[in-house]
C-alpha positions as CSV (number, residue, x, y, z in Angstrom):
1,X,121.2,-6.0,-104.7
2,X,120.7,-8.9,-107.0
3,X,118.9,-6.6,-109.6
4,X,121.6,-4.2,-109.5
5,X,124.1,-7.4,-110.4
6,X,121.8,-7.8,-113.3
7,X,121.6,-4.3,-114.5
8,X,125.6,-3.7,-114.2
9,X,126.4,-6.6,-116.3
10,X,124.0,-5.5,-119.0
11,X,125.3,-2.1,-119.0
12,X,129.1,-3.0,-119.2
13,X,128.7,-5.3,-122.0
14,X,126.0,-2.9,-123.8
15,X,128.8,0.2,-123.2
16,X,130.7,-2.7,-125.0
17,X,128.7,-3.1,-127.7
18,X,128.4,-6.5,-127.4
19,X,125.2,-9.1,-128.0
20,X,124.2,-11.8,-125.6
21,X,125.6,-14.0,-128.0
22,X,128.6,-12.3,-128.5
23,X,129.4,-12.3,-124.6
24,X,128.4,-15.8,-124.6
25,X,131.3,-16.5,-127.4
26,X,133.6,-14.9,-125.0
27,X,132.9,-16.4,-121.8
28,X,131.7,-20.0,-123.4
29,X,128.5,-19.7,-121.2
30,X,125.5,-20.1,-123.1
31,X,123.1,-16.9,-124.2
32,X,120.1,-18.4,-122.2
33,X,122.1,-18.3,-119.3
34,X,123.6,-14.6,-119.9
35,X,120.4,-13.5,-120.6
36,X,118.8,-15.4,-117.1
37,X,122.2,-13.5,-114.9
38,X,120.9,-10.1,-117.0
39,X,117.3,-10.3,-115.8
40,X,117.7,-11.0,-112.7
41,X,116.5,-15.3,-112.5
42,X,119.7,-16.6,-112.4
43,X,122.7,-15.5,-109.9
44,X,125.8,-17.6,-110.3
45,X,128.3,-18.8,-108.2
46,X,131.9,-16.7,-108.7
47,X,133.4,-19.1,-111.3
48,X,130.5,-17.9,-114.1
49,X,130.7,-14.2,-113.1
50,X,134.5,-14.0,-113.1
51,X,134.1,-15.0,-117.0
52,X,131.8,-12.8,-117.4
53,X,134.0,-9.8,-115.8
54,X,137.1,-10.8,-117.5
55,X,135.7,-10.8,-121.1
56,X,134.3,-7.2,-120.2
57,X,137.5,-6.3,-119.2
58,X,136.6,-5.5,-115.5
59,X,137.1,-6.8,-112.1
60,X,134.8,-9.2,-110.6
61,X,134.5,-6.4,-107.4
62,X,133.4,-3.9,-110.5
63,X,129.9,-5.7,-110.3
64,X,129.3,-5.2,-106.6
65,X,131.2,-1.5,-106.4
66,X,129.1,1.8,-106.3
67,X,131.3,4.1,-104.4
68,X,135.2,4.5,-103.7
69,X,136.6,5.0,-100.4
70,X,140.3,5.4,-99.1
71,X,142.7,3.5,-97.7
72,X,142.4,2.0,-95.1
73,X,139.2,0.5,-95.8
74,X,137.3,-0.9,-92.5
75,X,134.4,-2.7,-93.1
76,X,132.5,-3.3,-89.7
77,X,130.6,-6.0,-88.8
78,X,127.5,-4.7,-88.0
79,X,127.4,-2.0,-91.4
80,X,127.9,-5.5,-94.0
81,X,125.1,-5.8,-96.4
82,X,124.5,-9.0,-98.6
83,X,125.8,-8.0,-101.8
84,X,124.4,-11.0,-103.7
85,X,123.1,-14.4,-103.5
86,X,123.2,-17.9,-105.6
87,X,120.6,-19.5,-106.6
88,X,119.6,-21.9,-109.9
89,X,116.7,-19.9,-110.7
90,X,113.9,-17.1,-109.3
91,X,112.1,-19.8,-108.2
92,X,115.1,-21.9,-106.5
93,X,116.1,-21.6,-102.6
94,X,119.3,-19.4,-101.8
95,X,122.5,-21.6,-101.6
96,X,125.4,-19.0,-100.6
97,X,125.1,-15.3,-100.0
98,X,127.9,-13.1,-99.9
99,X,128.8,-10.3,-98.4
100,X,131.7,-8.5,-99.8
101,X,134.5,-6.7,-97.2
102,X,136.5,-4.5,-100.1
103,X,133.5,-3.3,-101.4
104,X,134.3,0.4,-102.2
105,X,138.5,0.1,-102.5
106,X,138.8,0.3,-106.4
107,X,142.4,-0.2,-106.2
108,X,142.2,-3.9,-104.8
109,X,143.6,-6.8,-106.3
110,X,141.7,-9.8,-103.7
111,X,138.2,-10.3,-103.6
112,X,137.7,-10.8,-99.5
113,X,134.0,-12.4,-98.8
114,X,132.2,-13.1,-95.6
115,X,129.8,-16.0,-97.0
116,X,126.9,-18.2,-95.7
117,X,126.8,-21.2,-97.7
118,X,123.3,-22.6,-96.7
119,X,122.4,-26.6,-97.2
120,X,121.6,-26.3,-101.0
121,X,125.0,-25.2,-101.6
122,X,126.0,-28.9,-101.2
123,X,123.3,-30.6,-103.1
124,X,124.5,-30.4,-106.6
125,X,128.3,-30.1,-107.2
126,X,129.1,-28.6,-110.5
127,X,133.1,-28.1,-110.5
128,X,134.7,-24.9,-111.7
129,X,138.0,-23.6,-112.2
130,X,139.6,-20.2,-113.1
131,X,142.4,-18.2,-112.9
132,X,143.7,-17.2,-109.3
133,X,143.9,-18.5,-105.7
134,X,141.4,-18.9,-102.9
135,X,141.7,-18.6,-98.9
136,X,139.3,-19.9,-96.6
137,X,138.4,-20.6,-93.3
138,X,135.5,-22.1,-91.5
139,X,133.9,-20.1,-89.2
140,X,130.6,-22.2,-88.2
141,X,129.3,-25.7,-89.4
142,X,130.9,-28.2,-92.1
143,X,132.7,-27.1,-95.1
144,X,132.9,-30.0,-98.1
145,X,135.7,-28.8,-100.6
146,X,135.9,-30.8,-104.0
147,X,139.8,-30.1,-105.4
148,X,140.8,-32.3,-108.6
149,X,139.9,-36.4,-107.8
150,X,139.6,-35.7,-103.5
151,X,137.3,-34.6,-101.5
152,X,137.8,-32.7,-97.7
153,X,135.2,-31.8,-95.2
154,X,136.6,-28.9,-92.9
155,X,135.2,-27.8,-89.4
156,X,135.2,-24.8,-87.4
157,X,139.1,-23.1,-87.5
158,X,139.8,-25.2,-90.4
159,X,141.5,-23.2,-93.4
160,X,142.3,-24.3,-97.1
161,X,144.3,-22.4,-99.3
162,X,144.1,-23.9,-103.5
163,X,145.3,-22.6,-107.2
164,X,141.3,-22.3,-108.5
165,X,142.6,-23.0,-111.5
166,X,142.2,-26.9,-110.2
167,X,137.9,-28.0,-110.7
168,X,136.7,-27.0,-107.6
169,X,133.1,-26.7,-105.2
170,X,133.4,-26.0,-102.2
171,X,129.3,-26.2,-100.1
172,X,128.0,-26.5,-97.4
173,X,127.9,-30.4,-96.0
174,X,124.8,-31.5,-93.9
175,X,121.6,-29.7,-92.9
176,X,123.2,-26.6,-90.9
177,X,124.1,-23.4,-92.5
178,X,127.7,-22.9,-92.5
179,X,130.1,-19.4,-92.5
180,X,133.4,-18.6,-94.0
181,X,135.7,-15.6,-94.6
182,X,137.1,-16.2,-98.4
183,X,139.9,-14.4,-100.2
184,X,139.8,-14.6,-103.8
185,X,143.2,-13.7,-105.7
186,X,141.9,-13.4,-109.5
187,X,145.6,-11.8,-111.9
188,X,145.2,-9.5,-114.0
């Protein structure tokens, strides 16, 4: 599935007609990074691909979607399938896989997420901020959320709810895995 993130951001901004560099002057990400997400060595957190969706003029969901299905949508437990992963590289270990719940309902305007965030997820904590609101709650193991200046760890049951327009990270804290459901709000 990661390729296919690759491949679908190439093709929207080449249906675009749009360079590397040009995308990169859109989104302020640099080309050797665009270029890494397009062939497949790179996978970003949501922050960097929610740039690059906006200045292609398409959802974020756009990137995961191959097929539309009607309401209501009911996603079962045991049917998800990883829809992508983060990592820093081809070479670097997974930090947070996701597995999207409103895959296939074009008309949606939240991004709902089952996600692992694994221990790497909270080694290195690059803030981002964009546009919307996030949702979460803690299913298993510790959650560390960087907002603004403070810092929160949150347990099991835990739930946060934050304007992501505030820098933000939000890993996993310690050396166990840890799983969250995660609405994403990103306007229009």
């Amino acid at each position: 599935m990661n390729k296919h993130l690759g491949n679908r951001v190439a093709e929207f901004r080449e249906k675009r007609g749009l360079s590397v560099d040009d995308l990169a002057g859109r989104t302020g990400l640099e080309p050797d990074f665009l270029r890494a997400v397009e062939q497949d060595d790179l996978y970003p957190s949501l922050g960097p691909l929610l740039k690059i969706a906006r200045s292609l003029g398409v959802r974020l969901g756009t990137f995961l979607d191959d097929q539309v299905t009607s309401d209501p949508l009911i996603r079962r437990m045991a049917d998800r399938q990883q829809q992508f992963t983060t990592h820093r590289g081809a070479k670097a270990p997974a930090e947070v896989v996701f597995y999207s719940l409103g895959m296939g309902k074009s008309d949606r305007h939240m991004e709902p997420f089952y996600i692992e965030m694994l221990p790497e997820s909270g080694k290195e904590k690059p803030l981002s901020s964009h546009e919307g609101e996030e949702f979460i709650v803690v299913i298993s193991g510790e959650v560390e959320l960087f907002y603004g200046q403070e810092q929160y760890t949150l347990l099991p049951g835990d739930s946060v709810y934050y304007n992501s327009v505030v820098p933000h990270h939000i890993g996993c804290k310690g050396e166990n895995k840890a799983e969250i459901y995660a609405v994403l709000y990103f306007p229009e």
